[in-house]
C-alpha positions as CSV (number, residue, x, y, z in Angstrom):
1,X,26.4,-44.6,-9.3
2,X,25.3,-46.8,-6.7
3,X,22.3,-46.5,-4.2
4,X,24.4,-45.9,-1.4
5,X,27.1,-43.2,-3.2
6,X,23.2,-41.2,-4.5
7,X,22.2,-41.5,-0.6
8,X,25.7,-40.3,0.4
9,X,25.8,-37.3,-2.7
10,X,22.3,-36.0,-1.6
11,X,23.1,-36.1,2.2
12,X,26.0,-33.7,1.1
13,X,23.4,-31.4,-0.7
14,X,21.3,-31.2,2.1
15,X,24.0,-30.5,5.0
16,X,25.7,-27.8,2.0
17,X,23.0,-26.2,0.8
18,X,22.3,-24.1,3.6
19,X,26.3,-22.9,3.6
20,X,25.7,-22.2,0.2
21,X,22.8,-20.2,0.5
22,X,24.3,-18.3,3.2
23,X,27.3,-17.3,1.4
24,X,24.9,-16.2,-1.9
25,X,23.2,-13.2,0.3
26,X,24.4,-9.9,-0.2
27,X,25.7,-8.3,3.2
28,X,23.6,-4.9,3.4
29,X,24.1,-2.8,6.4
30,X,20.9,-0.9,7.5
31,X,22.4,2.6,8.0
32,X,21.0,4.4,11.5
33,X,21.6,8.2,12.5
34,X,18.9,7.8,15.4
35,X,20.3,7.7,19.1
36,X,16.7,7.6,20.9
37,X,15.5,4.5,21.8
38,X,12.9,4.0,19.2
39,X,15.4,3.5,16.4
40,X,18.8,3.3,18.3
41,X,20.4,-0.3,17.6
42,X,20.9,-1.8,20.8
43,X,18.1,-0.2,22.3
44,X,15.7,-2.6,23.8
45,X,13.3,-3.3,21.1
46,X,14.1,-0.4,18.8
47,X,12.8,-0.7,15.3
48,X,16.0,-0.8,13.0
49,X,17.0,-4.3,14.2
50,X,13.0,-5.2,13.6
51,X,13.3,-3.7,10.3
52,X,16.6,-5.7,9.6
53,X,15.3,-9.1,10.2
54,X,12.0,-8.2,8.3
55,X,13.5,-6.8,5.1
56,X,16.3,-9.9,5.8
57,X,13.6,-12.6,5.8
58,X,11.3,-10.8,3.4
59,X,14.6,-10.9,0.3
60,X,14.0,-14.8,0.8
61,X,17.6,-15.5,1.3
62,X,19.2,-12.8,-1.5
63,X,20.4,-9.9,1.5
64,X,21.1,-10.0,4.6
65,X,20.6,-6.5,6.3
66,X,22.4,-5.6,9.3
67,X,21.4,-2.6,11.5
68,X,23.9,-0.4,12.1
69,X,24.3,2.9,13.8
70,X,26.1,6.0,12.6
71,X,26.7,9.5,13.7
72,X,25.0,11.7,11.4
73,X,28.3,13.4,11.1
74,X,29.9,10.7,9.8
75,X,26.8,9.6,7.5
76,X,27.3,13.1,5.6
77,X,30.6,12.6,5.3
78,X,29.6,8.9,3.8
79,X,27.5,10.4,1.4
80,X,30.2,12.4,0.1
81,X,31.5,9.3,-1.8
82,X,29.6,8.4,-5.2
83,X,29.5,4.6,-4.2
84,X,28.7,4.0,-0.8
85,X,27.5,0.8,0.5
86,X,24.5,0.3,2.1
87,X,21.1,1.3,2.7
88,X,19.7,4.2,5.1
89,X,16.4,4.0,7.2
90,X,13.6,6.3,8.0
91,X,15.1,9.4,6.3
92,X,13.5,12.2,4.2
93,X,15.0,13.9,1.7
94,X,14.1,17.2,3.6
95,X,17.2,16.6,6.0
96,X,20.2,16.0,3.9
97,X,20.3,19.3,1.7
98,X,22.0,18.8,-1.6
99,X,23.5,15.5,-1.0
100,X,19.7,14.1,-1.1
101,X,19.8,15.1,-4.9
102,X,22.4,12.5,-5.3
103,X,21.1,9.3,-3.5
104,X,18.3,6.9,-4.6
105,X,15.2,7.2,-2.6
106,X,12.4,4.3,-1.8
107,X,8.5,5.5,-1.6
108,X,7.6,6.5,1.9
109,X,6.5,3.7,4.6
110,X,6.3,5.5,7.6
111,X,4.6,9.0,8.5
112,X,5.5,11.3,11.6
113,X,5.1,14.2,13.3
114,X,6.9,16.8,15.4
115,X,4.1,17.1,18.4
116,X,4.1,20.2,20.7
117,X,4.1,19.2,24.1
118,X,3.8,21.3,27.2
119,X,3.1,20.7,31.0
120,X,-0.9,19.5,32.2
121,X,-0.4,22.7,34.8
122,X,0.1,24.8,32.1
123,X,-1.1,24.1,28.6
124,X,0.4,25.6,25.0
125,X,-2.2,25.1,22.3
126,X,0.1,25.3,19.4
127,X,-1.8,27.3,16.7
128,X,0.8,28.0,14.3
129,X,4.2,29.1,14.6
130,X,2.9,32.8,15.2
131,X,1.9,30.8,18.7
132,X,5.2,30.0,19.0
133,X,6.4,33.9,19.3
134,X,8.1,34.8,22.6
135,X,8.9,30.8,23.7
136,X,12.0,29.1,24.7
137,X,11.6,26.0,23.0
138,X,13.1,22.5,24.2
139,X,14.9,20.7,21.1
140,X,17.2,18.3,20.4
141,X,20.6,18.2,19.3
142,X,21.1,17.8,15.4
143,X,17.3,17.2,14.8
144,X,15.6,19.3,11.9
145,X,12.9,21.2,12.4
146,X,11.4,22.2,8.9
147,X,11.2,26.3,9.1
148,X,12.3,26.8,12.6
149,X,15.8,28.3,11.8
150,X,14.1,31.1,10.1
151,X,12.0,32.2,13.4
152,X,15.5,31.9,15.1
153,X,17.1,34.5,13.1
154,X,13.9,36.2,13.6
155,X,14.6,36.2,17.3
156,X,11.3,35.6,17.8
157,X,11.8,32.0,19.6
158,X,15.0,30.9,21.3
159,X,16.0,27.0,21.3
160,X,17.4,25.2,24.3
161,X,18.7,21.9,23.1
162,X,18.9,18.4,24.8
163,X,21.2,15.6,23.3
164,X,18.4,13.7,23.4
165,X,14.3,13.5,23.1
166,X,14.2,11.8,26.9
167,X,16.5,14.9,28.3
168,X,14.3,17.2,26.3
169,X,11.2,15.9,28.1
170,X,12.9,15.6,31.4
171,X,13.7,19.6,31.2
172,X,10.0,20.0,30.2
173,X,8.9,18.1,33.4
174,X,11.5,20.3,35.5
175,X,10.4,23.5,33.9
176,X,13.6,24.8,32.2
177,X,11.8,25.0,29.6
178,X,7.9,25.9,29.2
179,X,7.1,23.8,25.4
180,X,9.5,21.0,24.0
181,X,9.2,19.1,20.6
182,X,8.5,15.8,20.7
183,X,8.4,13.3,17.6
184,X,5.2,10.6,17.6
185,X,7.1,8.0,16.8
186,X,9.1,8.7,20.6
187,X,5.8,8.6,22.6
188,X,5.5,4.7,23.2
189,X,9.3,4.5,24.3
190,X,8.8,8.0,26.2
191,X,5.4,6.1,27.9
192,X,8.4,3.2,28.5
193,X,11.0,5.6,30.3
194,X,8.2,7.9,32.4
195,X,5.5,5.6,33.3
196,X,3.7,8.6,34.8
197,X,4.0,11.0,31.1
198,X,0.4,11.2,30.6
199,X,-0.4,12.3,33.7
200,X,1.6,15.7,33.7
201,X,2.3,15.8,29.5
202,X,0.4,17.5,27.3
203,X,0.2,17.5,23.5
204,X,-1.5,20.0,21.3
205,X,-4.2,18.5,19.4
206,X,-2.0,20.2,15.8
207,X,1.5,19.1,15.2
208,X,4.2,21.5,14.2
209,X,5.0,19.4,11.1
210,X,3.5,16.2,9.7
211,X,6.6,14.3,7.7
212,X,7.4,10.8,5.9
213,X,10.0,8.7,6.4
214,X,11.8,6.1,3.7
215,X,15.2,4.4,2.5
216,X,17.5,6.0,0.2
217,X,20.8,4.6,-1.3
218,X,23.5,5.2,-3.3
219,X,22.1,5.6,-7.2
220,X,22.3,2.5,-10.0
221,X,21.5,-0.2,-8.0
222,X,18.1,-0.7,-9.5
223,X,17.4,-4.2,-8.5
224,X,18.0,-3.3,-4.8
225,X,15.9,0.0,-5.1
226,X,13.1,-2.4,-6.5
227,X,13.1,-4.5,-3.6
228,X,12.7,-1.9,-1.0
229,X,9.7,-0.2,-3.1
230,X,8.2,-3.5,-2.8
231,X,8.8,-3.9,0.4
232,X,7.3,0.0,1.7
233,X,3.8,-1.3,0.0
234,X,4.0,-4.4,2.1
235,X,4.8,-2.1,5.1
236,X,1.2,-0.3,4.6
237,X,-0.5,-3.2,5.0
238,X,1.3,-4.9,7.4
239,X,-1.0,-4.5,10.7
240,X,2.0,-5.2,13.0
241,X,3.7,-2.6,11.5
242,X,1.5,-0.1,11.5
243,X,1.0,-0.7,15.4
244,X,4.8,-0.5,15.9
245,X,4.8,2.8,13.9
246,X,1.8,3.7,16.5
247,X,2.1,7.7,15.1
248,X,-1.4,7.9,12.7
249,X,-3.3,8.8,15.8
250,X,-1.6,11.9,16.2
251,X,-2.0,13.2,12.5
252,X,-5.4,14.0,10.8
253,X,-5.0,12.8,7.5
254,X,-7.9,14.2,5.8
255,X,-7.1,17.8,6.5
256,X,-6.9,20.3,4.3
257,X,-3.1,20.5,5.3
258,X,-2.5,16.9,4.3
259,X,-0.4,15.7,1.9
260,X,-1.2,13.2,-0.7
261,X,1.4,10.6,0.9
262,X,0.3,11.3,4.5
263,X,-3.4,10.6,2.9
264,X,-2.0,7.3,1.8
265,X,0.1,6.4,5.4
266,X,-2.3,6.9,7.7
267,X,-5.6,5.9,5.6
């Protein structure tokens, strides 16, 4: 072979490669049941399109993940399949009844809370759900609240639901209703929305619930599993993360109360 044709060959490598490389990584859309604007794709700088290009850049050219979002209806009707594709973000196994049993489930990255939040003109120290006795409580649509069905069969609290943590606040700031629950990981895009919040919001020093949040995916795919195990521990040491996540301040990790994960998430 001839100087010219080796030139010519590994000029062809070059401009192929890439293509090549491209068409090797595994397609792997990053599930989202979310519609706030702190994990809501297409939301301006929501975290599941952050998380996307991280995990994407982090696999080093094997997947490529794509955020996507998806009604939580239609995720639990997903689920119902053995072999779904696809991997599903800041979940807990807590939410998704028996169908959790069946999935595949990362270690937790990301620890949260379910805050109590109540005017500045008229304060609710949230002191255990005994507290809560006698409140119409501002909620959102489809969300989870670990125990709270139970005091509504009680009929000790009554729920007025929002279809969405902003609306839920917004009712809180027009007094419809006197105490609303509020995730940390809202507050900085709630801070974004209502410049003013901290001026009339206020948030009992003791969340409702502390909770962690992880991937889970469909079961025998151990080599993907691996890689997002990997990448969780990375996620605890990652400062930038940690400062998007932004939700450790509003937790006390060495309580009594504390879990060992939370111990380890916000150390």
């Amino acid at each position: 072979m001839t100087k010219v044709r080796i030139r010519g060959w590994l000029a062809c490598l070059a401009l192929c490669l890439p293509w090549r490389l491209g068409l090797a990584a595994q397609t792997i859309p990053l599930y989202v049941f979310y519609s706030g604007p702190t994990f809501a794709v297409g939301m301006p700088g929501n975290l599941s399109e952050k998380m996307a290009d991280w995990l994407t850049q982090r696999s080093a050219g094997r997947y490529q993940f794509i955020a996507t979002q998806l009604p939580r209806r239609r995720l639990q009707l997903m689920l119902e399949q053995s072999h779904w594709q696809g991997v599903v973000a800041w979940a807990n196994p807590r939410w998704f009844g028996a169908a959790a049993a069946r999935q595949s489930w990362s270690s937790y990255y990301m620890v949260d809370a379910n805050l109590v939040a109540s005017l500045r003109s008229s304060p609710f120290d949230y002191q255990g759900d005994v507290s809560l006795h006698g409140q119409r409580i501002g909620t959102v649509e489809g969300f989870s609240y670990k125990g709270f069905d139970a005091l509504l069969q009680a009929g000790v609290v009554s729920r007025d639901e929002a279809d969405s943590e902003a609306r839920n606040l917004l009712k809180l700031q027009q007094r419809r209703v006197p105490v609303a629950f509020l995730q940390a990981s809202s507050m900085p895009r709630m801070r974004q929305l209502y410049p003013d919040l901290d001026s009339w919001l206020y948030l009992a020093a003791r969340p409702r619930t502390v909770f962690e949040r992880g991937f889970f995916l469909a079961p025998n795919q151990p080599q993907l599993l691996a890689f997002l195990n990997q990448q969780s521990a990375a996620l605890l040491t990652d400062r930038q993360w940690q400062q998007e996540f932004d939700t450790c301040k509003h937790i006390l990790p060495r309580n009594s109360g504390a879990s060992e994960a939370q111990r380890k998430l916000c150390r």
